[in-house]
C-alpha positions in Angstrom: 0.0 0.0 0.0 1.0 3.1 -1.0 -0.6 6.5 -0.3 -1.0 9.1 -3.1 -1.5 13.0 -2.7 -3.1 15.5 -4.9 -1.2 18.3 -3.6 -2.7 21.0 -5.4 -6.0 20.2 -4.2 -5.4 19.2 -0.4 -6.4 22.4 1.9 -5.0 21.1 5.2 -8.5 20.3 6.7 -6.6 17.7 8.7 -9.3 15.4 8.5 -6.7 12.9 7.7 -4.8 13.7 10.6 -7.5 12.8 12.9 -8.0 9.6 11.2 -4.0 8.5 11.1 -2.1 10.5 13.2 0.5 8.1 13.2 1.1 8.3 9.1 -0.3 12.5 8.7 0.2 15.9 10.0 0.2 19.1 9.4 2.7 21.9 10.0 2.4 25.6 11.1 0.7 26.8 8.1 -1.7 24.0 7.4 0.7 21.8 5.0 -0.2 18.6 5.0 2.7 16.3 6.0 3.5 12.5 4.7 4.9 10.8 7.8 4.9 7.8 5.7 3.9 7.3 1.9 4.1 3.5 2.7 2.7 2.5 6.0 3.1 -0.8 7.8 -0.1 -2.9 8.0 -1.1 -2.0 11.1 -1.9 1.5 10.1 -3.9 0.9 7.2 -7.2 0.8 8.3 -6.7 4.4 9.5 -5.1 5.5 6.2 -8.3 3.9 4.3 -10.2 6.0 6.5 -8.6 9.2 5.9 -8.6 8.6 2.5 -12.4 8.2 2.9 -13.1 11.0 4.8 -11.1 13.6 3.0 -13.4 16.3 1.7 -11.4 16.8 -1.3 -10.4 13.8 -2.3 -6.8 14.9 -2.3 -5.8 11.7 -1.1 -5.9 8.3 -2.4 -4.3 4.9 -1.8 -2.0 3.0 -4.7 -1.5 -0.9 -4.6 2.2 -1.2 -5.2 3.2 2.1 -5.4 2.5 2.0 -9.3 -0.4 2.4 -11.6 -3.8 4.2 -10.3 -4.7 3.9 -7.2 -7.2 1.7 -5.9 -10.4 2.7 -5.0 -11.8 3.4 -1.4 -15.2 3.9 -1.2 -16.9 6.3 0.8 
């Protein structure tokens, strides 16, 4: 699992860091920061749900690390 971002439309709501605050953050400014762009297992349930829960779909979630990303549904 691999975790894709669409920078350009991520707005720092930090949804995701509420979901995984393990694998997201957010500096001073409302950047969104990767901790890790591939997790270990036990974090992915989190990353699935801030990938959910993101209201702008900047974030999505790639198999291998390769390709398009799979699909998590809301």
């Amino acid at each position: 699992m691999r975790i894709e971002v669409d920078f350009a439309r991520c707005e720092g709501n930090g949804q995701c860091v509420i979901d995984a605050p393990d694998v997201f953050d957010l500096d001073e400014e409302d950047n969104l920061i990767v901790k890790s762009y591939e997790p270990p297992p036990e974090h992915w349930a989190q990353v699935e749900a801030a990938v959910r829960s993101c209201p702008k779909r900047a974030l999505a979630i790639a198999a291998d690390g390769a390709g398009a990303p799979d699909q998590v549904s809301p």
